[in-house]
N, C-alpha and C positions, 0 to 999 in steps of 0.2 A: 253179756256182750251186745246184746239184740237193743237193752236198755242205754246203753251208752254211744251205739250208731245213732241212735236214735236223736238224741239228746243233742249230736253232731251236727247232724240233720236240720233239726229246728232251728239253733243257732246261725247255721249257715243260713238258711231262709229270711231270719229275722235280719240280717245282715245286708242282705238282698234286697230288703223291701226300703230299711234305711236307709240305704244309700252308700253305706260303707267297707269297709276292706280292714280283716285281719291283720294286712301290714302292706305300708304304704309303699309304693316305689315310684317314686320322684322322677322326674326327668325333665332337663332344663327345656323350654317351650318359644322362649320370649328373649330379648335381651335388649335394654335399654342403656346406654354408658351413660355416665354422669358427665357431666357438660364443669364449667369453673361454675355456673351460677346456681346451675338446675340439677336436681336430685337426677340419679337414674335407677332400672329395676331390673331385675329377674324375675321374668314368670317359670315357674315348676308346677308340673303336670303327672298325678300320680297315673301310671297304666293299668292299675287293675281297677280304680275308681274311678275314672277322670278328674278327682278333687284338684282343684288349681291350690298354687300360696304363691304370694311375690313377696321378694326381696327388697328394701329401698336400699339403693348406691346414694353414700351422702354426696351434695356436689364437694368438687375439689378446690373450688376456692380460685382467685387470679392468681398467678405467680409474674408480679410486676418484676420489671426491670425500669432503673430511672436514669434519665438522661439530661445534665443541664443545658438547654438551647438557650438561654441570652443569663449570666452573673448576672444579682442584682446589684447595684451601687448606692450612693448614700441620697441619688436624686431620683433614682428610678428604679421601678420594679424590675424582679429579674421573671425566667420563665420556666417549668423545669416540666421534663414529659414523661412519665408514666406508660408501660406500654407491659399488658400483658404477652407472655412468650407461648401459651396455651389456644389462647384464643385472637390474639389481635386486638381486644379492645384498648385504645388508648385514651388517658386521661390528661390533663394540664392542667397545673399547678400552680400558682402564681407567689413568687418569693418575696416577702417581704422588705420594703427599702431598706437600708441600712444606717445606722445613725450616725454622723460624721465623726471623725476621728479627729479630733482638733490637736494641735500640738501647742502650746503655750509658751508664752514666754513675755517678759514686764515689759511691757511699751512705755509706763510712767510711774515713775516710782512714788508710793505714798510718804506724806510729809504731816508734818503736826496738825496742818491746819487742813489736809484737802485727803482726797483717795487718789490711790493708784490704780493703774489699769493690767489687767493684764488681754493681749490678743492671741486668741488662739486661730491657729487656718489648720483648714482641713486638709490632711493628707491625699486624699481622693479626687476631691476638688475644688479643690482653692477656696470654699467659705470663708470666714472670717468670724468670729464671734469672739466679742469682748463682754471682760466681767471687773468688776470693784475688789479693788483692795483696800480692805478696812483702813483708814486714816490713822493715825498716832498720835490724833493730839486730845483735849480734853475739851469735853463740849457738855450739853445738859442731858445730854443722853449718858456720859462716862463719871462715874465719881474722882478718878483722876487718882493723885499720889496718893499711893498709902503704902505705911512701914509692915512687915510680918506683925511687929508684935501690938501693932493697931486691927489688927482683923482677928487678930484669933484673940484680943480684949471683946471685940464686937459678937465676933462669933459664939464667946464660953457667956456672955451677957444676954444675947440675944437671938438665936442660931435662925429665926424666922424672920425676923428683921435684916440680919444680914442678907438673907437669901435674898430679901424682896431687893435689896439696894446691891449687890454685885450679880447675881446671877444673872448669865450672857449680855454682861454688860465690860464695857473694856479699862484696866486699870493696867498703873505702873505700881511695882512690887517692889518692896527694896526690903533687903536682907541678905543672912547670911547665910552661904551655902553649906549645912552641914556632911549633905553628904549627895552623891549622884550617881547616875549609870546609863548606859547605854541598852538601848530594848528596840525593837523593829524597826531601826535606821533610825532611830530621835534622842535623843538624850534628855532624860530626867533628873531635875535639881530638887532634891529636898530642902527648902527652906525653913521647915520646923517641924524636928521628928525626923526621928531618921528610919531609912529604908528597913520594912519588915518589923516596922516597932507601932504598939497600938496608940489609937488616940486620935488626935489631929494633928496634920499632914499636909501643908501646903507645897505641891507639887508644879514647877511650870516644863511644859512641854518644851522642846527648839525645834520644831518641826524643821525635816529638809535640811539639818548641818547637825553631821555624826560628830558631837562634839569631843573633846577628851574631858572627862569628868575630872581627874586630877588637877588641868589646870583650874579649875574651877574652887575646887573644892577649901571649904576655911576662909572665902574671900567674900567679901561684901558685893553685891552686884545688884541694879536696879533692870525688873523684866517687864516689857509690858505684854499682855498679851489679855483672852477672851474667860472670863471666869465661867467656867463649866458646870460646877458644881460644888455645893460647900453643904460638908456635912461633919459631923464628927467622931464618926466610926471611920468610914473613909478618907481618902486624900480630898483634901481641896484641889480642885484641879485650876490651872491656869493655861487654856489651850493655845497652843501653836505661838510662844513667845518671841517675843525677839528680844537680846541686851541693849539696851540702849544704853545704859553708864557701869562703869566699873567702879 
């Protein structure tokens, strides 16, 4: 017994000299809140040691609220304002112009020999901006008439050649409609090949007129429009046609 007071004894001693405690008790000392930007702390204070530990409080961050003070428009910036509900800080924003809204419509209609206009004015304010409408006629830039069964002779002869001499270049189309259909407000004319059949596919688009494909359909019609692309797994495409003869 005499050996193990003893033993108690020391220990307690050695305990005494390091500085430390059998068990700690804590007590809050300090207190620091955290701010939106800045950490804060707790200090703790044990009583039987005086050993300190602090705490870090992360900060809590701004909690903005926004407020638009001037709409931007398509001439001018707008202003928008920022404003912490924690602290007060407020920031401004600067919103970017807006791009005009033009509304269109033909001012001149395009003819074989010239372009059309179109003018668009801004909804917002009053701008104005005009654009070209491709011409209809045949020039050194357009190869001009050609039959279905003249391109897809050039095409199965030549398909590199071809590309070089229609590709986004502008031709009239004549042939006969074997089959068509309507797809995201355009109507589609197969001119050779028909729809969901492999090979080659000369397709002209009617951009802007939901056309009815039946009347169409089994009748010879001549299209002009923008050659898109010519391949022979895919459809030849003929963009944004217009009829010009039946």
């Amino acid at each position: 017994m005499r050996k193990f007071l003893a033993i108690c004894l020391v220990m307690a001693m050695l305990c005494s000299f390091a500085g430390c405690c059998l068990s700690h008790d804590y007590v809050e000392t300090a207190r620091k809140d955290a701010s939106c930007d800045t950490d804060g702390s707790i200090t703790y204070k044990c009583s039987n040691c005086e050993e300190e530990e602090t705490e870090i409080i992360p900060a809590v961050g701004h909690t903005f609220s926004e407020e638009t003070v001037q709409e931007a428009t398509c001439t001018t910036t707008g202003l928008k304002k920022k404003t912490c509900s924690v602290c007060g800080l407020a920031e401004d924003i600067e919103i970017a112009v807006l791009e005009h809204n033009y509304e269109y419509s033909i001012t001149k209609e395009p003819t074989l020999e010239d372009y059309g206009t179109e003018t668009g004015i801004c909804t917002m304010c009053g701008d104005t901006h005009e654009k070209k409408i491709m011409y209809l006629g045949v020039t050194k830039y357009n190869p001009g008439v050609v039959t279905v069964d003249e391109l897809v002779k050039e095409i199965k002869s030549d398909i590199d050649g071809a590309k070089e001499k229609y590709n986004g270049k502008w031709v009239h189309i004549t042939g006969k409609v074997l089959s068509a259909h309507n797809v995201a407000g355009m109507t589609s004319f197969y001119l050779y090949g028909e729809k969901g059949g492999s090979g080659l596919r000369i397709v002209c688009w009617v951009n802007e007129k939901v056309l009815k494909p039946f009347d169409y359909t089994g009748e010879t019609h001549t299209f002009i429009g923008q050659v898109r692309e010519i391949t022979t797994v895919n459809a030849t495409e003929i963009g944004d046609c217009e009829i010009v003869a039946d």
